[in-house]
Structures are given as structure tokens and as C-alpha cells.
N, C-alpha and C positions, 0 to 999 in steps of 0.2 A: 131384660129390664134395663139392663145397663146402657146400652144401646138404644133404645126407647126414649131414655133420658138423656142424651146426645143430641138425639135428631132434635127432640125437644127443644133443647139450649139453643142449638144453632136455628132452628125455626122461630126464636124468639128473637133472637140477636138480627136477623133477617128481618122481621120487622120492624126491630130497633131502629135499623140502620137507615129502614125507610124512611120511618119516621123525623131521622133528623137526631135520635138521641145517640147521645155519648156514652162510651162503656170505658171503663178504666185502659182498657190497651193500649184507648183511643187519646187519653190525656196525656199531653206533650208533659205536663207539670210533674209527672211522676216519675220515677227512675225505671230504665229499661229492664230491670229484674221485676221491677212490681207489674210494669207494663207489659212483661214475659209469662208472669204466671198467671196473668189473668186471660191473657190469650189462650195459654195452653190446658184451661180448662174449660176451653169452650171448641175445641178440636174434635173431629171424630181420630176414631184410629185410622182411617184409610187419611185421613185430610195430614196426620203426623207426619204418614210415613213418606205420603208426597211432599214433602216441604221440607224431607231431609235429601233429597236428590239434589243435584247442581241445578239441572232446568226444574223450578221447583213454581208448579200452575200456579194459575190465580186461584183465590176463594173468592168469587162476589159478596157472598153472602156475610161473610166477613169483612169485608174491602178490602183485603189481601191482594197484591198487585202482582203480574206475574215476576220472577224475578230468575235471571239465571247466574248462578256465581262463580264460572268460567270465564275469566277476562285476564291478560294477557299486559303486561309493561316491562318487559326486560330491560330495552333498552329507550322506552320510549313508546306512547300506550301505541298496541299494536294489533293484526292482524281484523283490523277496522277499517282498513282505509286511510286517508289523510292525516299524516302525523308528523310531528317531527321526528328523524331518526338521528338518533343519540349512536356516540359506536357502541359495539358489540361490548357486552360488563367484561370479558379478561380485556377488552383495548381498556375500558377505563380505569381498570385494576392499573394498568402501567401506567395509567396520572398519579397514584400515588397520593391521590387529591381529595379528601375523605369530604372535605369543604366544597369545593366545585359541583363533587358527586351531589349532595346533599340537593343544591340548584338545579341539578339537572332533576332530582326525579320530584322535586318539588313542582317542575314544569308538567314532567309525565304524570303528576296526580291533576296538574289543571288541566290537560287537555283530556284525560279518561274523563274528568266531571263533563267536561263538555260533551262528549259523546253519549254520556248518562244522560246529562238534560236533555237531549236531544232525543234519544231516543223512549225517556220517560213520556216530553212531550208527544211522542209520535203513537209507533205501535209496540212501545214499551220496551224493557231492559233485555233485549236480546243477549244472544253470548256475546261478548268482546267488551260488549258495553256498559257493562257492570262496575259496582263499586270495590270490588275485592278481589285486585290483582293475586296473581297466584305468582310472585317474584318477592324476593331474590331467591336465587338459587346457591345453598352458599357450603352446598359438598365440596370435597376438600378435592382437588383438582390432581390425584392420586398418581396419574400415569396420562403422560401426554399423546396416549392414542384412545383416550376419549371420546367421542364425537362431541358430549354434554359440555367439556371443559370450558368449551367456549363461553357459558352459560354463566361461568363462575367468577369469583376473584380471585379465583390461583390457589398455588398449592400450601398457601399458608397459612394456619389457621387464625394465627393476629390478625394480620391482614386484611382476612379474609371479614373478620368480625369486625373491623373499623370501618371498611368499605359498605358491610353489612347495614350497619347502625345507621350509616348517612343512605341507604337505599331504604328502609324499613322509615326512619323518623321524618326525609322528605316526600314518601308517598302519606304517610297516615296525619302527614300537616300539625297545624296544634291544640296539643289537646288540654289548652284550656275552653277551646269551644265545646259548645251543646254539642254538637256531631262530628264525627271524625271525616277527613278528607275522604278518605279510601280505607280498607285495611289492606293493608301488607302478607305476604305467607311467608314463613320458611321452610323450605323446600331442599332436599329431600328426605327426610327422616325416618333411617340414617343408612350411613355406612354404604353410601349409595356414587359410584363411581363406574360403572360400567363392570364390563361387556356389554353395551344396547342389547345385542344378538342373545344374551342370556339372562335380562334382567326378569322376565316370568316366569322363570328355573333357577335363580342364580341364590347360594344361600351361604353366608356368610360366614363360617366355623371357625374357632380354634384362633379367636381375636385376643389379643391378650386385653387385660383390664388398663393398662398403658394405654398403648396406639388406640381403644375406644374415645377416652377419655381426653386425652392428649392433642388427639387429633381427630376423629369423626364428631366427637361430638360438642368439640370448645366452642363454633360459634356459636351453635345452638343453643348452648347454654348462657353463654355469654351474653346472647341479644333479647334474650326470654326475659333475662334479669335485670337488664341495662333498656330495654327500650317498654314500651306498651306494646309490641307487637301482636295481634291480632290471631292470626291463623297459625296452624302449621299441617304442612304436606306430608302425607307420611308415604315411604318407596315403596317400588315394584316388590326389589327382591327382599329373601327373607333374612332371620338374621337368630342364629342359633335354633335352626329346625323351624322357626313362626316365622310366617311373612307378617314385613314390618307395618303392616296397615292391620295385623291381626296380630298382632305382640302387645301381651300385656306388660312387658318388660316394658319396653320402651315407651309405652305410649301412656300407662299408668305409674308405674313405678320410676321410673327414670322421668319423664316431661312432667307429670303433672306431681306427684309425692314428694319428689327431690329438689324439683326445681319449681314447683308453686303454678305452673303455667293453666292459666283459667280462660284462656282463651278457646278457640273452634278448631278442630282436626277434620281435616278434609281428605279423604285419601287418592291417589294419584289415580285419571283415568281409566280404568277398566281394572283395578288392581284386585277387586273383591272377586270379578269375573276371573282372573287368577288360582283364587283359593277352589273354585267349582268346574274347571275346566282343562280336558285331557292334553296331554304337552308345557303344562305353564305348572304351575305347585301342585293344584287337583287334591285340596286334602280334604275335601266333601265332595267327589262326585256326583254331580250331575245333581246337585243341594244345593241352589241359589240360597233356601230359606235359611238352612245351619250357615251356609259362609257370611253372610250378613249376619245372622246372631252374634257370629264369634268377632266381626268385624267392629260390631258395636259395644259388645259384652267388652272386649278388649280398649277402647277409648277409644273410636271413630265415633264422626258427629254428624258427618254428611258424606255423600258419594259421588265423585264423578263416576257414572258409567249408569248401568242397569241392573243389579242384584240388590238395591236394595226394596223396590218394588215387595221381594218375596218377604220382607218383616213384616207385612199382615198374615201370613199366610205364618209364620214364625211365632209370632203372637198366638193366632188362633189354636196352634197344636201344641204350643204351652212349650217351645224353646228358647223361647225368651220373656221373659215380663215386658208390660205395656209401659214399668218404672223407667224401666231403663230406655226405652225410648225416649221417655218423658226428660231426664236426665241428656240427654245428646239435646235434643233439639231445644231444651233451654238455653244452651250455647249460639244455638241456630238463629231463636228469635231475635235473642240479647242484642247479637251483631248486628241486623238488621233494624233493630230501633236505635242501636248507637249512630249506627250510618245516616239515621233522620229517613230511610229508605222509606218508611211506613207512612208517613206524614205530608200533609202538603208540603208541597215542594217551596211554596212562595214563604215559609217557613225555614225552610234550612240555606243558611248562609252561601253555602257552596254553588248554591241553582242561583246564583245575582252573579255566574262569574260568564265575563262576556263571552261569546262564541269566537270575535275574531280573534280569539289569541291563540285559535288551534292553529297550530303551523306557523306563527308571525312571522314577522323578521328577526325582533328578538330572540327569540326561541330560535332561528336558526345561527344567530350570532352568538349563541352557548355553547350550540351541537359544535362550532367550527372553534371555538375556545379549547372545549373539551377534547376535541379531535387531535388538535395540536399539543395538546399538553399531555396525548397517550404516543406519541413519535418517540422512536427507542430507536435510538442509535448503536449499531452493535460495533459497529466496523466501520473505522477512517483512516485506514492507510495512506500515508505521505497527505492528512489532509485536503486530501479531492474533495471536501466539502466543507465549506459550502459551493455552490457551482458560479460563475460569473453570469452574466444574462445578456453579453455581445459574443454566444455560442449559437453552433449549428446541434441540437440535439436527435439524436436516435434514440424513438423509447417504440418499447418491441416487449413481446409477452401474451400471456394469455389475460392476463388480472387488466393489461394498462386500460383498455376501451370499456369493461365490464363494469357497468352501474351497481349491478345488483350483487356484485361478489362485496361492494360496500356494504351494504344492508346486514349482514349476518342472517342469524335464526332469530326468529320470534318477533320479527320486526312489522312495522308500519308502512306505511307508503309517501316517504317525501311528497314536497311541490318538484325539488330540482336535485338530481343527486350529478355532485360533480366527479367525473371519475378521474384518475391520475392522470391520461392524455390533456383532459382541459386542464386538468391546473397547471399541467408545465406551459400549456401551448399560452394560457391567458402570461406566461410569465415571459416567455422570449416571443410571443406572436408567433400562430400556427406554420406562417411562410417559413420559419428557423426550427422548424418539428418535422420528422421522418416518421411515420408508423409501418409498424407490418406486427401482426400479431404472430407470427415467429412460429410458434408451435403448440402444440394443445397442452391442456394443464396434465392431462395424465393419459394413460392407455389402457383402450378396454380392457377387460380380463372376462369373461363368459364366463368362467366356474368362479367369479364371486358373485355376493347380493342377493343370496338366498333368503334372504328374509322380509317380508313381508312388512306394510306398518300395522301400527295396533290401530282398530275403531278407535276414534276417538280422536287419539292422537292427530290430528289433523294440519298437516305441515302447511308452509305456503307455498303457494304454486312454484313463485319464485324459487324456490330451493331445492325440488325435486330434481334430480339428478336426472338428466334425460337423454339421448343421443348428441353427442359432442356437435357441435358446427366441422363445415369444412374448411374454417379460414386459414387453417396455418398454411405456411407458405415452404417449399422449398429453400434450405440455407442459399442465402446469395450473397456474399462479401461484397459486392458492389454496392447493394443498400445501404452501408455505411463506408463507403468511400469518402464521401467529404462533411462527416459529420464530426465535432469536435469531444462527442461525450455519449458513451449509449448507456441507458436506463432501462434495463430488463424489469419490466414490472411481474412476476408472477408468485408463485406459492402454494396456497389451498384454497380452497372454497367452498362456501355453505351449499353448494351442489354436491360436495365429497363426505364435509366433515355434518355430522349434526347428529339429531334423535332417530335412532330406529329408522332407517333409511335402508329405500331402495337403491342401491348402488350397484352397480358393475363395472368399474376402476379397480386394475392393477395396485394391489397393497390397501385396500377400501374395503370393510365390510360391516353392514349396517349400520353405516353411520361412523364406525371406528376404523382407525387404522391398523392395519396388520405391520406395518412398518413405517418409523418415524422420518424413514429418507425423504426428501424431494426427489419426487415421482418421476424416474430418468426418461422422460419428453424434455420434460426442462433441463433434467442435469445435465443431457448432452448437448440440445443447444445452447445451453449457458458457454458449454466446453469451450465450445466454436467460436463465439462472443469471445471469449479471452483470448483466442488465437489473432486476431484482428489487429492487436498491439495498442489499442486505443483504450482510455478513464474507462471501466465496467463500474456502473452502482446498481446495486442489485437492491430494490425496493419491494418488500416482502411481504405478503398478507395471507393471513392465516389467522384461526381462532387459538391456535395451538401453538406448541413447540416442534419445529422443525429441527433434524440431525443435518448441517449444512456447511458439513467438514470440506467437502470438497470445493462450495459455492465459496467458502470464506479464502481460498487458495485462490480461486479463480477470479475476486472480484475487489477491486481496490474499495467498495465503501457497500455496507449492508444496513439497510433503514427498515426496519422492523413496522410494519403501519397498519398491522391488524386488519381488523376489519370496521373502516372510519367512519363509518354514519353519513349522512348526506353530505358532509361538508369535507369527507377524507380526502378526496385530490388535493382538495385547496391547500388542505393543509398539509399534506405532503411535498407540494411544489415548496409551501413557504420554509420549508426546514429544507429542502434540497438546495433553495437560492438562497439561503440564508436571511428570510423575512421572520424567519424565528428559530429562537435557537433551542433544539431538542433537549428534553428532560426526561421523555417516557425512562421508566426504569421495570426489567424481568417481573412480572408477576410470579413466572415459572422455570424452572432450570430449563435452557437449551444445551441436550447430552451431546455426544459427541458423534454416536451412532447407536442402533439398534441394541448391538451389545451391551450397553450400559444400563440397558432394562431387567429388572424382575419379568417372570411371568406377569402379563396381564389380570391372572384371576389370582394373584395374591395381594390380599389385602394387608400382611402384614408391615408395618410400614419400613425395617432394614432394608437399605438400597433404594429404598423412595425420597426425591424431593431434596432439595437444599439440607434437608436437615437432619437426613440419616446416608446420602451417599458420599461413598467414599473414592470415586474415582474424579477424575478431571472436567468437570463440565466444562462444551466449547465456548456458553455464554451462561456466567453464573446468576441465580436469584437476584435477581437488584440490581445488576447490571445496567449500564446508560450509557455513552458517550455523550459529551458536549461539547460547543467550541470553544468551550471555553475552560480555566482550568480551578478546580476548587482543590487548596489546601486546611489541612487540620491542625489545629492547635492540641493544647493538652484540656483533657476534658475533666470536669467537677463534679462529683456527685454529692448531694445532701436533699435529706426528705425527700425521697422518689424522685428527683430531677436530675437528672443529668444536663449542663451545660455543657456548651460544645463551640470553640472560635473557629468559623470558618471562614476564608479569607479566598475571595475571587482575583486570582493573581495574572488571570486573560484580561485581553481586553475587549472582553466581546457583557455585557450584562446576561445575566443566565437565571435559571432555578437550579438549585441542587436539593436533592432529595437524601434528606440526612437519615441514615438507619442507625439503630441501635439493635443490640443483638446481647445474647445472656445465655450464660452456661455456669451450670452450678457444680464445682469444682467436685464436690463427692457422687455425685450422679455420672458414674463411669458408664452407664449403658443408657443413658438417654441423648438425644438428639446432639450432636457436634454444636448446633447454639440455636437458638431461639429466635426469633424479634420480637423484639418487645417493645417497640416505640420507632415512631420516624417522623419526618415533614417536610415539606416542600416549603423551599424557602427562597423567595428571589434577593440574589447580591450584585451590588452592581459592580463593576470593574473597576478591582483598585479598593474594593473595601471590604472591611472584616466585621461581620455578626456573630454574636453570640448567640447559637441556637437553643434554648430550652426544651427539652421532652421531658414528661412526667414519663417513667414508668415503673411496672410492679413485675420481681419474678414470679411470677404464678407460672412456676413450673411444675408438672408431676415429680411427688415428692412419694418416692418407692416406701420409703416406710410406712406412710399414709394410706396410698395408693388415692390420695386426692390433689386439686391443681391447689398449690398455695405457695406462696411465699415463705420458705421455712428460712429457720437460722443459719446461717453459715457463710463460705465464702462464695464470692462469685466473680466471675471475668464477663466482663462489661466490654464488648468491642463494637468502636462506631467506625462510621464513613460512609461511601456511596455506594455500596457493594457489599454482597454476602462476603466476597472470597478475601479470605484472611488476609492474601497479597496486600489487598488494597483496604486493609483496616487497622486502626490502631486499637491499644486493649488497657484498661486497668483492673488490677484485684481489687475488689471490697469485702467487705463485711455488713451482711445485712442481719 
């Protein structure tokens, strides 16, 4: 009967619709909860459970449009075609620019509407083309043989959460409007850092209630509380015996009981197919229907993948109530009427935004802002840089001609990507440029790359790692016979480093590294390079932290320049000739060597990160060179501010990027310091600012075992760098 009176409903609504009449879901005037529950009692069970998948059909009958909610903006909307590319989120972690950030993905939310309209107007919201980016990703960047790290804002969780807030508040635009830009996700929840190779086995044990809290889960909380954000992703692997897409810990008790979060849980591509399948968790065998019960029973709302199809079939044999469907996919609808998704389009604000701004000029004069202001200067011995521009230069490498090693992971497809060869060559004219690509970025290895990628998962062409070229050349010292300065361009590349990759490189394996060195193709030609007697500047890209003990021996000046988005040569030429002068500062410690790593699969965090090791890093947290030189005055604290006179005593105009850092004087077994505050501030040469930051200790407070600001003392140490070398400190009392 039940069922009778379904088809019923919607056989009536069907000729409603024909008719021209309006049903509440239908009126714009009402709020998307009243507009939700009136949809969802006019659903069948099969129409639910289809509209809780990510490609989630149309209903004609309904006017339900088809809609997929797989759509992609890390660094700029992506794996659509024509886009701007923004760099890679750790290059823009090292802008330090929480303000800029904000611009940039304020951009990446107008060019995804474009692609929405566009493709609403055509044959509808395909994947990519969606309103509800599945970015940022703002895991705590645990150990730099990640492949993901690239993905992140480092390994810090402030940081991480400032950076976080300007990705999250400029995709979802403003929400005094009727509908929201985009929604935002945060991703990946939690406690999610690799192994690729083991994230569908990998399961988290024996966490203390600290480093959970401290560190896996501060942004998350943080941005839950601090922004509107939308979505959250929940991870592959598990975490205390439950995978985290099936943890009522986390996903009820912790995101939504503790911290209020009333937003949509989405869970990571094929993750539920995880809980039902042999080699991955398998805690229902060859049970689509119980792993999706438990999936949803636990607080998931929707599914990438294919298991959750069997919650009819879950429903019907009475393992889960049809409530609790009803209960997810109220979250489901909600976002979907927030988004104006449901509605004429010549109704929502967003569809008036013009098409030609996908890719402008403007928008490429951001990317090339942005790019410049993630250049991280590790190394200027005897000041080799900046370079003059009546030079003969040698630039040699695997990275210098490579378009696509700009682009990173998760990327879009430029008008024009400039690679490091043009931007030097547009700088002294190509006739005063030597190339040879030198040597290949790395050396096969046959017994790695065992691992296969997940369905779903679907990389860009671009980035599969595929049989090397034959371009390296035999070392020839005469190629730089009469050149006045050589430029090794090399490092990593999203052919090596990324998600769940097919690889087969020497020290590579699925996507992670088995070893933090530069891959000895490079190390030894670099060798050769320094034997030559001539300037080495070794210009370095990578999504990661490289161990570059020896390169730093070998090479009079090391320019850190990630992975730069379309506009990265450029602006890497302009900080090499000095048309600007570098500010990037470490998102991540660069160690010294391998050695200085934990195991891989501990997640414990002693010996991880700026802020529990204790050995020497070769390039600390925060780290920058400039050419110029900033000094520190004595610093003031009253009501949460710390003031700060900083004084540009070069004579070159710069940014300095002021950190503040905090350690709570009776907390002997917590983190060496903290940051808790920073900004980027431009002084011009010859003068002194007083820099302002608010900030609060909210540190874990062991008695508590919560993050707060407790009573007591504290040591307050600012400057341009984690390493105490280079910082000054005052006691308080807070």
C-alpha cells in the first residue's frame, strides 16, 4: 500500500508539472528545509537512493535535473578543460598570503560557475562541471614522502587552517546572497596522510587524544566553526578498527555532536566499496547492502562510487530504516536548493557571470602574482642572486623545458604555460640561452609500482607517469664553455609524486616516496655541474620536501619554485634577475636526510614536523631568503596583539613574512612551539613598521585534554623563521 501511494504522489506531481502548477519544493520564496521536506515526501525509495550517489539521475517527473557532485578546484577549477592554473595549494601555502589565497579561489569559484552554466545550458552538469568542489584538502602534511602533500598547506595545523578559511570563504563567495557560489569540502576526514599504497588497509591505532586533536583534527574544527563550509570528505583509511567513512566516532560524535557541523558528508571515491571487498577493510563480505547501511547508519550522506545502489535492497530486508535515508538525503537536497541548482537559472545571480572571464587576462595576472609570491629562496651564497641580464646562461635539467611539471595534480588546462627555459630566455633573449636537458629526472626501478589506481580515482593524462623520453644527453663540459652562469632546473614531478600512482622510479612507489633524496640521475649530474667552476643555481620543483644536503654543497644559490601554475617560469626568471624579490617562506621542514624520518606508517606525531623534531633540519618551517634584509625590534603584547617593529635595513623594497610562535612554559611534552599568528607585510628600504597580529594560545592543555588558552606563562617568539637561531622570544602571562 505504501508503495501504491508513492507512485500515486508522483503520478500526480507528473501531471502537476504538466500542467504548469507549482508545488512547494518548486517555490523559490520558501527556505530550502521547507523546500527539502517537501520534496522528500514525494520520492519513491528507489528515486532516494538514487539522488544519494555523486552522478545522481534526473527525475523528469519531478523536474529534477541531472546533477553530478564530483567536481574538482585545487588549484583552479579543474580536470575540465580550459582553466586558469593557479600553483599547486603547498606552492601557495609558501605565499603565506591567506589575502591573495582568498582572490585566487574567488576566481576558481567564477570560472567553475562558468562551466556550470555552460554546461547546464548544454547536455547538463556533467562530472567536473558541478557546483560542489571536493577541495581543500587540509590533512596535515605528516611526512614528506607523501604523494598527497602536495595537495595540502603543510605541515601545520594554523597554517594550515588560515590558508584553509581563504580556500573554503573564496569558493562558497557571499553568503549574504540567496545562493551560495559553490560549496567547498573538507577533505580528508581524518587522520589521513598516507601510505597511497595502503590507504584501503591502512588503519589508524594507538593515537593519543593529543596529536588527534592537536594535530589531525584542528583545522577541521577550526573551519567547521569559523566558516559556513558546506561538505566534508570523509578518508579511505580506518581509524580505531572503523573506516572513517563508517566511524560513528568521527563522523557523529566528534563532526557533528561536538562541533555542530550540519552540513553534507560525502565519502571518498570507492571508500564504501572498501568496507565489502577482499584486500581493502572487507568488514562485510561481498555485502554491498550492510556496508552502505553502516556507511549511512554511521553519518555519510552521499557516495562517490557504487555501493550505495544496494540501500534498496538494505531497506527492503529491514537493515536499515527508510528514516534514516530520509535523514542523509535531507542534507543532500538542502545543498542543492542552497546552490539555486533546482531553480531557473535566469534566477540565480551566479548564471549573469560572463563566460569570457574563464581563463582572462586578468585571471592570468593573479596566477603570475601568486606564483611570485610562492618563490622560496633557500640558498644565496656570496649573493649570486640576483643574476645581471648582459649574461651568457646555461639552463640544463629535466624540469627547465617541461610545461606540464608546472601544472601539478588536480589541475586544469591553461591558454599558455610558460616553462622556466622561456622565462629566462624572454629575460636575456634566447641567442644568450644554452639548453640540453642534461639528464632524466629519475631511474627506472622494475620491482616498484605495484600498485594499481583505484576506479574512480581518475588521474590526468598529464600526470601518469609513463616511459621516460630519450632526451638526456651525455655529460659534455664544452656545453658550458662560454656560458657565464648555469641554471639546473630539476627536482620532482607530478609524473612521480601524486595519488595512488602507477609508477616505476627508483625510490617511487604509488604515488609516495620510499626516499626523501634527489633521485641520483640528478644528484650526479648536478655533481659534474659543480666541477665546471662556474655560478650553479639550482632552481627546484617539487610538491614536497626534498633531503638536498649534497645539492646545497654543490650549488652556490637553491630557488625552491614548486610547482607554479601557468605563469611559474615567469616568475621564476623574475626573482632569478631580480624583477622581484622572493618572499615564498617553508610550508614544510626540509630534513637533512632520510635519517631524520620516523617510520612512514606512524602516525604518532614525536619526530614529525617543525614542532616535535628535535634534530637539525637543512631548511627550517618558515624559512625564506630575501635580498634584502629585515630586522626586529622589541615586541608588545596587550589584548591578543602582539606588535612587532620591523625595519628593512637592504636596500632593495621586499615582503617579510612575520611569524609568531608560542609555547606554554608547563607543557614540557608538547610541541617545541606552535604558530599562532603571521603576515606578510611589504617595507620599503630604509623603513620601519610596526606589524600587528592578533593571536590566541589555543594550545592542548593536558589537564583538559582540550585546545584552549589556559592560564599561565608563555614564551612568545617572533621573526621570519621557525629556527630559534633566527628569533627573538618574550615571557608572558596570559
Amino acid at each position: 500500500m505504501k508503495t501504491l501511494l508513492r507512485l500515486s504522489a508522483v503520478a500526480v506531481a507528473l501531471m502537476a508539472i504538466s500542467c504548469g502548477e507549482t508545488y512547494p519544493y518548486q517555490d523559490r520564496s520558501l527556505s530550502p528545509e521547507e523546500r527539502t521536506e517537501d520534496l522528500l515526501g514525494r520520492l519513491t525509495l528507489e528515486q532516494k537512493v538514487s539522488l544519494m550517489s555523486y552522478d545522481s539521475p534526473a527525475i523528469p517527473e519531478l523536474g529534477i535535473q541531472q546533477y553530478n557532485w564530483w567536481n574538482e578546484a585545487l588549484h583552479g577549477s579543474a580536470r575540465n578543460g580550459l582553466a586558469t592554473v593557479f600553483p599547486q595549494a603547498i606552492s601557495m601555502a609558501a605565499s603565506w598570503d591567506d589575502e591573495l589565497l582568498l582572490d585566487v579561489f574567488d576566481v576558481a569559484s567564477t570560472e567553475q560557475r562558468i562551466k556550470f552554466n555552460t554546461a547546464r545550458a548544454g547536455e547538463g552538469a556533467t562530472q567536473y562541471n558541478g557546483l560542489t568542489v571536493w577541495t581543500p584538502n587540509i590533512n596535515i602534511f605528516r611526512d614528506p614522502r607523501w604523494g598527497r602533500g602536495q595537495e595540502t598547506y603543510g605541515e601545520d595545523p594554523y597554517l594550515m587552517t588560515v590558508m584553509g578559511r581563504s580556500v573554503v570563504n573564496g569558493l562558497q563567495g557571499d553568503t549574504d546572497e540567496k545562493y551560495d557560489k559553490l560549496h567547498a569540502c573538507l577533505k580528508h576526514f581524518a587522520i589521513h596522510s598516507g601510505p597511497e599504497y595502503e590507504r584501503h588497509i591502512f588503519n589508524v591505532e594507538d593515537l593519543s587524544w593529543r596529536d588527534l586533536n592537536e594535530t589531525y583534527l584542528y583545522a577541521f574544527e577550526q573551519l567547521i566553526k569559523t566558516t559556513d563550509v558546506q561538505e566534508v570528505m570523509c578518508a579511505y583509511n580506518a581509524y580505531e578498527g572503523k573506516p572513517c567513512c563508517g566511524s560513528d566516532k568521527l563522523l557523529i560524535k566528534i563532526l557533528r555532536e561536538q562541533w555542530g557541523f550540519d552540513g553534507l558528508v560525502v565519502t571518498d571515491c570507492w571508500a564504501v566499496r572498501d568496507f565489502h571487498t577482499e584486500g581493502c577493510h572487507n568488514i562485510f563480505p561481498n555485502d554491498p547492502a550492510s556496508a552502505s547501511a553502516m556507511s549511512v547508519r554511521s553519518g555519510a550522506d552521499l557516495e562517490c562510487g557504487n555501493s550505495y545502489p544496494a540501500l534498496v535492497e538494505a531497506v527492503k530486508n529491514g537493515i536499515i530504516p527508510e528514516e534514516e535515508l530520509d535523514r542523509a538525503l535531507r542534507r543532500v537536497l538542502k545543498a542543492r536548493f542552497e546552490l539555486g541548482e533546482m531553480d531557473p537559472q535566469n534566477k540565480v545571480k551566479w548564471s549573469k557571470i560572463p563566460s569570457d572571464l574563464l581563463a582572462c587576462d586578468e585571471h592570468h595576472e593573479l596566477s603570475l602574482k601568486m606564483a611570485r609570491e610562492t618563490m622560496t629562496l633557500l640558498q644565496n651564497n656570496n649573493a649570486v642572486l640576483p643574476l645581471g641580464r648582459d649574461i651568457r646562461v646555461a639552463v640544463v635539467g629535466p624540469n627547465a623545458a617541461d610545461s606540464l611539471v608546472m601544472w601539478g595534480n588536480y589541475n586544469g588546462i591553461p591558454r599558455k604555460t610558460t616553462t622556466v627555459l622561456e622565462g629566462i630566455q624572454a629575460k636575456v633573449g634566447a641567442e644568450n640561452v644554452v639548453y640540453a636537458k642534461g639528464c632524466e629526472i629519475a631511474a627506472f626501478a622494475t620491482d616498484a609500482g605495484q600498485y594499481s589506481e583505484t576506479e574512480g580515482n581518475q588521474h590526468d593524462a598529464s600526470v601518469i607517469a609513463g616511459a621516460e623520453g630519450s632526451g638526456a644527453e651525455a655529460f659534455d663540459p664544452q656545453t658550458f664553455a662560454d656560458v657565464d652562469v648555469i641554471i639546473y632546473v630539476g627536482g620532482l614531478s607530478p609524473k612521480l609524486e601524486g595519488e595512488e600512482m602507477k609508477v616505476d622510479y627508483k625510490g617511487f612507489k604509488g604515488g609516495d616516496r620510499t626516499s626523501i633524496e634527489l633521485p641520483e640521475t640528478q644528484r650526479e649530474y648536478i655533481a659534474k655541474l659543480a666541477g665546471l667552476d662556474k655560478p650553479l643555481v639550482f632552481v627546484h620543483l617539487s610538491g614536497s620536501a626534498v633531503a638536498l644536503a649534497p645539492e646545497a654543497e654543490n650549488c652556490d644559490a637553491i630557488l625552491q619554485a614548486w610547482y607554479g601554475g601557468q605563469a611559474g617560469g615567469e616568475a621564476v626568471a623574475d626573482v632569478l634577475f631580480g624583477d622581484y624579490n622572493p618572499a615564498g617562506r617553508l610550508p614544510v621542514t626540509f630534513y637533512a636526510s632520510d635519517a631524520d624520518l620516523p617510520h612512514f606508517n606512524d602516525y604518532n606525531m614525536e619526530g614529525h614536523t617543525y614542532r616535535y623534531f628535535k634534530g637539525q633540519p637543512l631548511f627550517p618551517f618558515g624559512h625564506g631568503l630575501s635580498y634584502t634584509t629585515f630586522e626586529y625590534g622589541q615586541a608588545q603584547v596587550a589584548d591578543g596583539v602582539i606588535t612587532i617593529p620591523v625595519t628593512n635595513a637592504g636596500a632593495m623594497d621586499g615582503d617579510e613574512v612575520v611569524q609568531v610562535y608560542v609555547k606554554a612554559v608547563a607543557d614540557v611534552d608538547g610541541p617545541i612551539k606552535s604558530l599562532r599568528g603571521f603576515e606578510r607585510v611589504n617595507i620599503k628600504a630604509g623603513e620601519t613598521v610596526s606589524v600587528e597580529i592578533p593571536f590566541k594560545a589555543d594550545l592542548f592543555n593536558p589537564a583538559t585534554g582540550k585546545m584552549e588558552q589556559a592560564s599561565g606563562e608563555y614564551i612568545i617568539y617572533y621573526g621570519g623563521t621557525s629556527d630559534e637561531a633566527g628569533l627573538k622570544q618574550i615571557t608572558v602571562t596570559l
